[in-house]
C-alpha positions in Angstrom: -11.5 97.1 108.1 -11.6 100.5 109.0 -10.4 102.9 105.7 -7.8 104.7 108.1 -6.8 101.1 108.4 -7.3 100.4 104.5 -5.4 103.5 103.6 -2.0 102.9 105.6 -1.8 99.4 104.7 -1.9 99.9 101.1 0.7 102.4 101.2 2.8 100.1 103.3 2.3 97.4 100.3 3.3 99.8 97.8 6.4 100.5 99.9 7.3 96.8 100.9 6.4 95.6 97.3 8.1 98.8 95.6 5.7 99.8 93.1 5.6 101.9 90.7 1.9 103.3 90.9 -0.7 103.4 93.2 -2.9 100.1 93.9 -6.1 100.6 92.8 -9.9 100.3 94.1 -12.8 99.6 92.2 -15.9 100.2 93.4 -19.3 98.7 91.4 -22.1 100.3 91.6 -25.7 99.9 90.6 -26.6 103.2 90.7 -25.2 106.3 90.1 -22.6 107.5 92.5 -22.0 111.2 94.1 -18.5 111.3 95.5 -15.6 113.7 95.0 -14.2 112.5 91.9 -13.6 113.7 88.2 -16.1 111.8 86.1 -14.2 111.0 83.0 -16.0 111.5 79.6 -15.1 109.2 76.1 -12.3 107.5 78.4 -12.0 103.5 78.0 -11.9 101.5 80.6 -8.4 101.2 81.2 -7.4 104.4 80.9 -9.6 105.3 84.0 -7.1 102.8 85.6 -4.6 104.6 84.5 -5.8 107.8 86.0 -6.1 106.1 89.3 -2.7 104.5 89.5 -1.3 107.7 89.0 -3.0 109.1 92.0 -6.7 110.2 90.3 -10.3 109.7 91.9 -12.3 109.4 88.8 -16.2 108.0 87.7 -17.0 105.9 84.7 -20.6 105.3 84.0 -22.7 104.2 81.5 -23.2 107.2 79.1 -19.1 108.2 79.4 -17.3 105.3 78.9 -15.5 105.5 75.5 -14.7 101.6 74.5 -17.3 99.7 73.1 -15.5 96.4 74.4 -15.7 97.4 78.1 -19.2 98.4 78.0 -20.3 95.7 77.0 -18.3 93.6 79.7 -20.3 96.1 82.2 -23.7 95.7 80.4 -23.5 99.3 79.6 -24.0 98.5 75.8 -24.6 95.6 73.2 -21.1 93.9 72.3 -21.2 95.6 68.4 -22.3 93.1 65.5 -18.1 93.4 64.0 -17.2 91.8 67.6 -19.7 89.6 68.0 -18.7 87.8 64.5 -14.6 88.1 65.1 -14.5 90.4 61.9 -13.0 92.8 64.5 -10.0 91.3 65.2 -9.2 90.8 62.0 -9.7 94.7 61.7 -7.0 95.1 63.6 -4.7 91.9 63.2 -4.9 89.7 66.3 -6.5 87.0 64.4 -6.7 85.3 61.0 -10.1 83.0 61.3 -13.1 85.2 62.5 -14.4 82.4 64.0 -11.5 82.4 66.2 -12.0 86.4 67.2 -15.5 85.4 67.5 -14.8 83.3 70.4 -12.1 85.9 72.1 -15.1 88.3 72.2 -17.6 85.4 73.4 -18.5 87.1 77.5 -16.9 84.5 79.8 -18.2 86.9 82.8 -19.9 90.1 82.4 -22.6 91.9 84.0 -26.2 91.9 83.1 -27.5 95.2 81.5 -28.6 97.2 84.3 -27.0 95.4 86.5 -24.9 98.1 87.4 -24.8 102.2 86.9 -21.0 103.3 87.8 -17.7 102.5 88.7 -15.1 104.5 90.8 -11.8 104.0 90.8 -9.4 105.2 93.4 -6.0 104.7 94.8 -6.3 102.4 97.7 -4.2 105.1 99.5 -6.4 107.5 99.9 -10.1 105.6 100.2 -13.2 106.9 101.2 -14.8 103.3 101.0 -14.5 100.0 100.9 -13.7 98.7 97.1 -15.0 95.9 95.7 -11.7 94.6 93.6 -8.5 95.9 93.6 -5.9 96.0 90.4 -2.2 96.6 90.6 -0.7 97.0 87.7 3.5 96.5 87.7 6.4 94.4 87.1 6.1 90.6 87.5 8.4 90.2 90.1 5.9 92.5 92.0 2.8 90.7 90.6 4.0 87.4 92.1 4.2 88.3 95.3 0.7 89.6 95.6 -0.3 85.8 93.9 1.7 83.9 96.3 -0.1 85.3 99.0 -3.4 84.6 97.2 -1.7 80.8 97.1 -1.2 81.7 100.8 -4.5 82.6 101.5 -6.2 79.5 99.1 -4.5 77.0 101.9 -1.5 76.3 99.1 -3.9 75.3 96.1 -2.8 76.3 92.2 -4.3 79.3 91.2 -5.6 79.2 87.7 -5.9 82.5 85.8 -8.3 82.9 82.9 -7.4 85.4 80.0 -7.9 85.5 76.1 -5.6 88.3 76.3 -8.6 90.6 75.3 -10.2 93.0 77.6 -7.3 92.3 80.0 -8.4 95.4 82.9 -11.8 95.4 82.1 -12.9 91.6 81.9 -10.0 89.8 83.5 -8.8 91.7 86.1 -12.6 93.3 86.9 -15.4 91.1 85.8 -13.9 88.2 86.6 -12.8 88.9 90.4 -15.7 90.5 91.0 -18.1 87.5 89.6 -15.9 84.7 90.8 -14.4 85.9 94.1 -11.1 84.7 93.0 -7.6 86.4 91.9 -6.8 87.0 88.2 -3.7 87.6 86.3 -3.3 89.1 82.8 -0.2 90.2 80.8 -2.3 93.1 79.4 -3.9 93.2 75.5 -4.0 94.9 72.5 -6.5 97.5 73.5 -4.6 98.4 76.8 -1.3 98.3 75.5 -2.1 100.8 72.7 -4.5 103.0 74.8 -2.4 103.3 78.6 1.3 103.8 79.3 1.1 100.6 80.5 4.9 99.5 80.0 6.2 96.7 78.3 7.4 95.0 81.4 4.5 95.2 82.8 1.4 93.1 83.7 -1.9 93.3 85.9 -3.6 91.5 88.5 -6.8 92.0 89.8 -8.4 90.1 93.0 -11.3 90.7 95.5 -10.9 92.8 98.4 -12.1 90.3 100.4 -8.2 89.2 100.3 -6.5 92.3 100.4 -6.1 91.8 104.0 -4.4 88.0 103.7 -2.5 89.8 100.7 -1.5 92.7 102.8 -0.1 90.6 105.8 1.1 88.1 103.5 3.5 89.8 101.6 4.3 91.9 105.0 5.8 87.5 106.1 7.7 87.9 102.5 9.5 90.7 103.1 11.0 89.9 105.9 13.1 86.5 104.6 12.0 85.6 101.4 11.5 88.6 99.6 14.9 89.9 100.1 16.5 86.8 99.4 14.7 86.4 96.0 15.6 90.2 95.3 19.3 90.1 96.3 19.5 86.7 94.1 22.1 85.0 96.5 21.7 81.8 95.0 23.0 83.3 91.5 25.3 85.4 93.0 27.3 82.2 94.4 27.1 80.6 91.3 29.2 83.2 90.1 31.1 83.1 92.0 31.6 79.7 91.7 33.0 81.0 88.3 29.4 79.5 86.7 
């Protein structure tokens, strides 16, 4: 796809879908990248999304990135020992056995140190280059769109989603698109929800790019019968009238 074409259809999704930021690319890179964006110093993960949904071209690399969680998804650093033995999320309350935060932490699909250098993230809207996932970040009304055409594109098979609602941008909606090929959902975590303005009616889903065109033209079908008929909620409105 050519990125004038890239660039128009993801405005066009944001304006069929109606959402409230921009959809974002990620691009991974193994080595260090030289493009005209701000790189970001001490920032997690997540909060570079941030940046980019709002409209922001920014760099996270190995020696900025501020979240010892995401680093290690991105083999930028060693997961830390508190992490590794669950004593962490006791720390900050999202588990009583550290055996059990143990497991949350154990890397379901990261990268390989050195595997990779950078990541830029962008708003599809204004691309210089192809990304490698994209994440939209919005209501679930919106969010389901974007996975029924995924169910679309899969030929009408269940999509399954994986999440230990840990490392919700950075592992589920990145790592695991990008290593899998496939679409992820994730109603956020801990770490996000207190770092981003990520709003409580909010959620995330990440997929490949390699579907962003079946998601595109997909939810282009849905807007033109079932989208508005969902939205409008006819059915509810004649139960009501109905006097239900």
């Amino acid at each position: 796809m050519e990125i004038s074409e890239l660039r128009s259809k993801a405005k066009e999704l944001r304006e069929i879908l109606g959402l409230r930021g921009y959809p974002v690319g990620v691009k991974i890179s193994p080595k260090r990248l030289d493009v005209d964006a701000k790189r970001l110093k001490g920032y997690r993960y997540c909060q570079a999304l941030m940046q980019a949904r709002k409209g922001e071209h920014v760099l996270l690399g190995k020696e900025e990135i501020g979240c010892a969680a995401s680093a290690a998804v991105f083999g930028f650093k060693e997961l830390p020992e508190g992490f590794k033995t669950g004593e962490h999320t006791l720390k900050i309350g999202i588990a009583k056995d550290p055996s059990i935060g143990s497991k949350i932490y154990a890397e379901v699909e990261s990268f390989r140190p050195g595997e990779i250098e950078d990541l830029y993230l962008f708003p599809l809207e204004t691309a210089i280059m192809e990304p490698d996932v994209v994440i939209i970040e919005d209501q679930p009304e919106r969010l389901m769109w974007i996975l029924l055409a995924c169910v679309n594109a899969n030929r009408g098979e269940r999509i399954e989603t994986n999440s230990a609602v840990m490392r919700a941008t950075c592992l589920d909606c990145t790592a695991i698109p990008y290593k899998r090929q496939k679409v992820n959902l994730s109603l956020g975590c801990f770490g996000c929800r207190m770092a981003t303005d990520i709003a409580d009616d909010e959620a995330l889903i990440g997929f490949p790019y390699k579907l962003f065109e079946d998601v595109f033209d997909y939810v282009k079908y849905f807007s033109q019968n079932a989208m508005p008929s969902a939205r409008d909620k006819k059915a509810y409105k004649a139960l009501k009238a109905r006097g239900g």
